[in-house]
C-alpha positions in Angstrom: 0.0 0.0 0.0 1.0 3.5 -0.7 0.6 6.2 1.6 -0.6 8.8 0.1 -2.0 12.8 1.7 -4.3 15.5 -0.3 -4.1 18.9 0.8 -6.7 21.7 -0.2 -6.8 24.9 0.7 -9.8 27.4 0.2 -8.9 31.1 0.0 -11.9 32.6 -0.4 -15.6 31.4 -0.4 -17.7 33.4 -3.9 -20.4 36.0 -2.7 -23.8 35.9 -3.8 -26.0 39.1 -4.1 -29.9 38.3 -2.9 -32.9 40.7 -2.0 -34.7 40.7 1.2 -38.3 42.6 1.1 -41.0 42.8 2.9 -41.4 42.5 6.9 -37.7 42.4 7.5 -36.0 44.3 10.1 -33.2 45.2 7.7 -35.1 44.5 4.5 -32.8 45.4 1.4 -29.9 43.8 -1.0 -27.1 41.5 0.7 -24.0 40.2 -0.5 -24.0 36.6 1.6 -21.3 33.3 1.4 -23.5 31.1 -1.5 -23.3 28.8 0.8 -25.9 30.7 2.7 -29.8 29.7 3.6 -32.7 31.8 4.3 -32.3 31.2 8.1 -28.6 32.8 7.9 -30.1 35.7 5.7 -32.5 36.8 8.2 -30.3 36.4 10.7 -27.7 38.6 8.6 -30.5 40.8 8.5 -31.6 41.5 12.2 -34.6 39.1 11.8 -38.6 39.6 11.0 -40.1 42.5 12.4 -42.8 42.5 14.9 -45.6 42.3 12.0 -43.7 39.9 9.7 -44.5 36.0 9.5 -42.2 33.7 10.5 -44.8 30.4 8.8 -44.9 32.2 5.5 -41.7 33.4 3.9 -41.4 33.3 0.6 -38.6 32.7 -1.8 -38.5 33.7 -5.7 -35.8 32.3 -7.1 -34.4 33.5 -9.7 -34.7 30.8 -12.3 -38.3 31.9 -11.4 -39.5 29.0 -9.3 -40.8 30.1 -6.2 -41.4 27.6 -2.7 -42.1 28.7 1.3 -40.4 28.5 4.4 -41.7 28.0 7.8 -39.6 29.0 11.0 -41.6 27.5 13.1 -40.6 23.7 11.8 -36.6 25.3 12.4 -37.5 27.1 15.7 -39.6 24.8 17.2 -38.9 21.1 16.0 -35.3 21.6 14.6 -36.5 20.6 11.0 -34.1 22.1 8.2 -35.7 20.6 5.8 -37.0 24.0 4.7 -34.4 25.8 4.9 -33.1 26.2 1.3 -29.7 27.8 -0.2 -30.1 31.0 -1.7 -28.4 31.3 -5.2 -27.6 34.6 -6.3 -30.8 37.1 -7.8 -33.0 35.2 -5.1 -35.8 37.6 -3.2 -37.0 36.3 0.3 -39.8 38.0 0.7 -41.7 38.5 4.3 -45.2 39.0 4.4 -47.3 40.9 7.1 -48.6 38.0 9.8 -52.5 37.2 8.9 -53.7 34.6 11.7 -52.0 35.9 15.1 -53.5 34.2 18.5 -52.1 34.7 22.3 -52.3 31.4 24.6 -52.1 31.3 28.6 -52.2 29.6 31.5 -51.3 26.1 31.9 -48.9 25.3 29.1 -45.3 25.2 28.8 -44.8 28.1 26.2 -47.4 30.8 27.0 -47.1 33.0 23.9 -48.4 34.8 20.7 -48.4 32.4 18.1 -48.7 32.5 14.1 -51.1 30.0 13.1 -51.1 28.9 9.6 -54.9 28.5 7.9 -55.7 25.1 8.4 -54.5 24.9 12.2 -56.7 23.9 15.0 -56.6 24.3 18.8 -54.6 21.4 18.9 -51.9 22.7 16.9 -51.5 25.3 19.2 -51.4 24.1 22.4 -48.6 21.5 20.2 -46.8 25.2 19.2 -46.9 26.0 23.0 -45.4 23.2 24.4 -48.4 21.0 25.8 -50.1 21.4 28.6 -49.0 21.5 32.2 -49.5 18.4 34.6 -51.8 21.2 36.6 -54.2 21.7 33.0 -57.8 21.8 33.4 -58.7 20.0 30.0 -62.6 20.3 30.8 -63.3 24.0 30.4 -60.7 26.0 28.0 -62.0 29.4 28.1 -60.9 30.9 24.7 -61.9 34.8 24.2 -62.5 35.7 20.5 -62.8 39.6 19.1 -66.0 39.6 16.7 -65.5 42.6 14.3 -69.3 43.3 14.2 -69.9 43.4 17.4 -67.7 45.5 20.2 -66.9 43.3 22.8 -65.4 40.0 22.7 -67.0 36.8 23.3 -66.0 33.8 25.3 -66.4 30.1 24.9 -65.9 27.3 26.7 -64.4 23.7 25.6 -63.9 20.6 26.8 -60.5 19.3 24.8 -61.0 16.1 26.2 -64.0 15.8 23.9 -62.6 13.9 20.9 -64.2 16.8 18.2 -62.8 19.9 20.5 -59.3 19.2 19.3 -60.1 20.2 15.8 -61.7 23.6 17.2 -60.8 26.3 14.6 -58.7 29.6 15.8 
């Protein structure tokens, strides 16, 4: 057998130029490593503003193909999955947030929560953790803003009624 070594050296990695719009702290053109994703971009960039949606981000690449990335699945379940490499000419572009609730009491991550359209009460109490050993599962009192009238309204459910978990928000 021969003994035999490669050596490689890497001077310098090629920048790529991409476009951030939208609900970005920082929104405007970046020069990033093209080894970059859109989680390092908005990270680059100070991150989403208060208003901006972390479920909905969308990226137009520039051969014109255009997909979505969640947060959340990065965030919360450590899924990169999403988490695509920008190639230059790409725009990430952050919408406003469109389905924003607020969950408290006896869960592990009491929060504001984006929700995306099909999600349920069960997908958020998922989002926040689960409940707490201490959880009263019988009466969940969940207060609700109607636009025509001016007050809110309350209801009451019972999630450990089998058709409660697929409540809408």
């Amino acid at each position: 057998f021969f003994a035999s070594s490669v050596s490689c050296t890497l001077f310098k990695l090629r920048s790529i130029n991409v476009f951030l719009a939208g609900e970005a702290r920082v929104p405007g053109s970046y020069s990033v490593s093209a080894l970059s994703t859109v989680s390092q971009l908005l990270f680059t960039a100070g991150g989403v503003s208060e208003i901006g949606s972390l479920r909905n981000i969308t990226i137009k690449k520039s051969s014109g193909n255009e997909s979505n990335f969640d947060l959340y699945k990065l965030i919360a379940e450590g899924d990169i999955s999403g988490d695509i490499r920008l190639q230059s000419g790409d725009v990430v572009f952050i919408p406003t947030t469109s389905k924003l609730v607020i969950i408290d009491g006896a869960v592990k991550r009491p929060g504001r929560y984006e929700l995306l359209q099909d999600d349920d009460i069960s997908d958020l109490i998922s989002l926040a953790g689960g409940t707490e050993n201490r959880a009263y599962l019988r009466k969940i009192s969940i207060e609700r803003y109607d636009q025509n009238k001016d007050f809110p309204v309350i209801e009451n459910l019972d999630l450990l009624d089998t058709s409660a978990s697929s409540y809408k928000l």
